[in-house]
BALOBA-1460 file (C-alpha; in Angstrom, 3 decimals):
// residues 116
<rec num="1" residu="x" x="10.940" y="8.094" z="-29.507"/>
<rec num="2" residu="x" x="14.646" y="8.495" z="-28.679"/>
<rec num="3" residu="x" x="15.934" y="6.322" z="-25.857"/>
<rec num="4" residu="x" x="16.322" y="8.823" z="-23.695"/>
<rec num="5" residu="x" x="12.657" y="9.090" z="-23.745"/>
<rec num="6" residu="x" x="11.401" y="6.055" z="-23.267"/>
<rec num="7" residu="x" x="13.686" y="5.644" z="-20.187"/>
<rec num="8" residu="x" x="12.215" y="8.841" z="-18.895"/>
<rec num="9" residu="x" x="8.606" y="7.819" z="-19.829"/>
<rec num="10" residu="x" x="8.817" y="4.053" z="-18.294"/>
<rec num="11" residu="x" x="10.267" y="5.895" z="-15.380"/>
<rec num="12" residu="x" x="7.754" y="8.279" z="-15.188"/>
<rec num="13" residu="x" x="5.115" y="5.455" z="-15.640"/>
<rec num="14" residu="x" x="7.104" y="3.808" z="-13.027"/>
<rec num="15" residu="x" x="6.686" y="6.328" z="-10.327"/>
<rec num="16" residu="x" x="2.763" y="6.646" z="-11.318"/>
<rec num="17" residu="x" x="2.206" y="3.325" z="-9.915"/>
<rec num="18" residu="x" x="4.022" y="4.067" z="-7.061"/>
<rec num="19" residu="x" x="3.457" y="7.218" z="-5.485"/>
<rec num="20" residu="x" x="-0.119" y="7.368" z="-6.891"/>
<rec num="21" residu="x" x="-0.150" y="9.922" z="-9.721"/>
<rec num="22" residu="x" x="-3.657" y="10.948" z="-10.361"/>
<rec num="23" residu="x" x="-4.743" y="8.837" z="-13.554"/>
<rec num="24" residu="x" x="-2.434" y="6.238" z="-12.966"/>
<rec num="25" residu="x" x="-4.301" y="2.877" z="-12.490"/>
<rec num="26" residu="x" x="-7.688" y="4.187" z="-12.697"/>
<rec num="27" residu="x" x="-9.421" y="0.865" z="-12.983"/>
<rec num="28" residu="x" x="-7.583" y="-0.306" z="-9.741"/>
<rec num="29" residu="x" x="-9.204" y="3.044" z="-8.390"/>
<rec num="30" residu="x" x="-12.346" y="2.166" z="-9.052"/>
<rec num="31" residu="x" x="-12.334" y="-1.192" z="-7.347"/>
<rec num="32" residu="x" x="-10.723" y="0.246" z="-3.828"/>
<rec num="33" residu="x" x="-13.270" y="-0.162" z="-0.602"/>
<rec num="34" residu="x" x="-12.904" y="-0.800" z="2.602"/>
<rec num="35" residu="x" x="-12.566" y="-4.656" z="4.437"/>
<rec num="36" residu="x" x="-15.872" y="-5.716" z="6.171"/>
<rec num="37" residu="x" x="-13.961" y="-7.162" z="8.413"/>
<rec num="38" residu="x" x="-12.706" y="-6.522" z="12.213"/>
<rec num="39" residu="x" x="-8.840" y="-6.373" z="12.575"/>
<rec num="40" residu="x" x="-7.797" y="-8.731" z="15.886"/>
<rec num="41" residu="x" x="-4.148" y="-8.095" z="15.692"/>
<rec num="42" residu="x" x="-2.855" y="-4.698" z="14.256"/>
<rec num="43" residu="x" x="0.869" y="-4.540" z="13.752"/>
<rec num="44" residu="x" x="1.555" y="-0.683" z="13.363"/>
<rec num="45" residu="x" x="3.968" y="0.300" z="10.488"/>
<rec num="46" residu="x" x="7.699" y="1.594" z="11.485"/>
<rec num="47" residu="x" x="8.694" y="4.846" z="10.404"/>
<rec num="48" residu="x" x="11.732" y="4.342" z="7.953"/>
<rec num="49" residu="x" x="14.772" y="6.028" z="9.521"/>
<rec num="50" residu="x" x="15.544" y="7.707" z="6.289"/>
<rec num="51" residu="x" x="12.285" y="8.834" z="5.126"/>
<rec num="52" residu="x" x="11.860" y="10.513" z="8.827"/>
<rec num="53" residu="x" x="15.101" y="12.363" z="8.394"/>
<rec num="54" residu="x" x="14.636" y="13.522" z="5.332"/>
<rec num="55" residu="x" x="10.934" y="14.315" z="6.299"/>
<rec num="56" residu="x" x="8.885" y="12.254" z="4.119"/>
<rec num="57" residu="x" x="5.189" y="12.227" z="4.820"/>
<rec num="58" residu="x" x="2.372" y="10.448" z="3.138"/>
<rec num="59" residu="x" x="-0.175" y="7.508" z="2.899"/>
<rec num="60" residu="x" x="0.261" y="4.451" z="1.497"/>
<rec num="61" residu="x" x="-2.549" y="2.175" z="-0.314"/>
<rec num="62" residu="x" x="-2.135" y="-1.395" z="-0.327"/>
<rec num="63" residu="x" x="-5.475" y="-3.928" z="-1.580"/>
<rec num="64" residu="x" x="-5.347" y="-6.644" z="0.637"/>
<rec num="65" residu="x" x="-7.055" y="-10.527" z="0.540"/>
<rec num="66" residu="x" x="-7.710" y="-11.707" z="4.117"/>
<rec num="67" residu="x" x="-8.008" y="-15.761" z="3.644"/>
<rec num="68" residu="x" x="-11.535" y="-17.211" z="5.409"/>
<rec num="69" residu="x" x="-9.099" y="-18.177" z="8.569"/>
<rec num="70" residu="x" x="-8.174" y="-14.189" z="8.781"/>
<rec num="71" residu="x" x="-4.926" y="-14.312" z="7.669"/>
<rec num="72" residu="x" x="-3.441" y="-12.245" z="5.085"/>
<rec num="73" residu="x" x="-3.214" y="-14.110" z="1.943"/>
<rec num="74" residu="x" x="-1.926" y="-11.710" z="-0.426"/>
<rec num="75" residu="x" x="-0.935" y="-7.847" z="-1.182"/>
<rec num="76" residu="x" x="-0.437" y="-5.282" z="-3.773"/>
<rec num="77" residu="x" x="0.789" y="-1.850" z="-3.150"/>
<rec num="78" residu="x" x="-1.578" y="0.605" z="-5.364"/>
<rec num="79" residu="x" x="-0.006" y="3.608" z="-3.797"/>
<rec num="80" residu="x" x="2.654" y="5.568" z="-1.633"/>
<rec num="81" residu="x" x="6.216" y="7.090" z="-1.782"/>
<rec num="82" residu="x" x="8.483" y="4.125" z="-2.130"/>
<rec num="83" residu="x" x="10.654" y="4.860" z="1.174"/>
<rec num="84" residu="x" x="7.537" y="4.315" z="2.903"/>
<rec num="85" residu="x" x="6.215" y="1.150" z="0.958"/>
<rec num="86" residu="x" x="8.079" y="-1.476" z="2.290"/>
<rec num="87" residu="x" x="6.861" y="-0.632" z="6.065"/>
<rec num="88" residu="x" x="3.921" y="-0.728" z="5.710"/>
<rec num="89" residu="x" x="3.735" y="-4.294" z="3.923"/>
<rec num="90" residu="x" x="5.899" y="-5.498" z="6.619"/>
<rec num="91" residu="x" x="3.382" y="-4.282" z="9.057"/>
<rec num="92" residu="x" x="-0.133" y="-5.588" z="7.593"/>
<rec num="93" residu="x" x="1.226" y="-9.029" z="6.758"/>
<rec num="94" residu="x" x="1.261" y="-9.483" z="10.418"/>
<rec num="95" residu="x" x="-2.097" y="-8.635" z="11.163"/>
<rec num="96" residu="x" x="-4.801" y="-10.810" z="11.273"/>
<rec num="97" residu="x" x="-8.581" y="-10.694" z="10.632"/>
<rec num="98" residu="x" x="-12.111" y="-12.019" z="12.589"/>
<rec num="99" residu="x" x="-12.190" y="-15.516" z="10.306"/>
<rec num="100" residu="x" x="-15.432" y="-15.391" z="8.127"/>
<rec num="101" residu="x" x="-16.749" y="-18.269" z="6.001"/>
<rec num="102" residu="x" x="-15.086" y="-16.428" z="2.694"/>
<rec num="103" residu="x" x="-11.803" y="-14.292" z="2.045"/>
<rec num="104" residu="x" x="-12.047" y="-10.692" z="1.318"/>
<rec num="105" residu="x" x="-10.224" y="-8.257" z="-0.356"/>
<rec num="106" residu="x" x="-10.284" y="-4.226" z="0.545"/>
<rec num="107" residu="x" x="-7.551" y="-1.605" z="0.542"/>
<rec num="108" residu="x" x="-5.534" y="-0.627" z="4.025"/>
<rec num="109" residu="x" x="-4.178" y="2.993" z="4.198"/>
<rec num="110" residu="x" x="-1.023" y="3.758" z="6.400"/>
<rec num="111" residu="x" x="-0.257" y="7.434" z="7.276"/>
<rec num="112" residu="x" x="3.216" y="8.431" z="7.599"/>
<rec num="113" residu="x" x="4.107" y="11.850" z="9.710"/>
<rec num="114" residu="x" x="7.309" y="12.253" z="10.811"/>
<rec num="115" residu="x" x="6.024" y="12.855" z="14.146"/>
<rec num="116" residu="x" x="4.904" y="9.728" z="14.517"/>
């Protein structure tokens, strides 16, 4: 495989992870659900400037672990268009979770419009 190739295919494996290419990170798929638990605090995402002006739309997955005190613990991005990414990690590491006796891990959707 020439260079030029493999640039173009780590890119294009790149942008699979991403901006959710169908196929890309099927076992991560697989594992998605929802949290069982209540949000207390829900920080809404911003709208990126640039993706509204140039009319970007679209949803973006990230799995989540809520710590036992309801907290956000960690996150991983499984999907979106990466001018809308950052937002909405900004946004649900500020909310916060009923505390439960164990942490739990789910997958939180944001929905970008650029009416919104």
């Amino acid at each position: 495989m020439s260079t030029s190739m493999q640039k173009l295919f780590c890119l294009a494996t790149l942008s699979g992870l991403l901006v959710g290419i169908p196929g890309a990170n099927t076992y991560l798929g697989r594992a998605q659900e929802e949290l069982p638990r209540k949000v207390k605090i829900r920080v809404p995402a911003t709208y990126p400037e640039i993706a509204r002006r140039m009319n970007i739309t679209g949803v973006v997955k990230i799995a989540v672990v809520v710590a036992p005190d309801g907290e956000v613990k960690s996150t991983k991005v499984m999907g979106g268009h990466p001018l809308l990414v950052n937002a909405a990690l900004d946004a649900v590491k500020k909310w916060r979770f009923e505390p439960a006796a164990q942490q739990d891990t789910g997958i939180v959707e944001f929905k970008f419009r650029p009416e919104d």
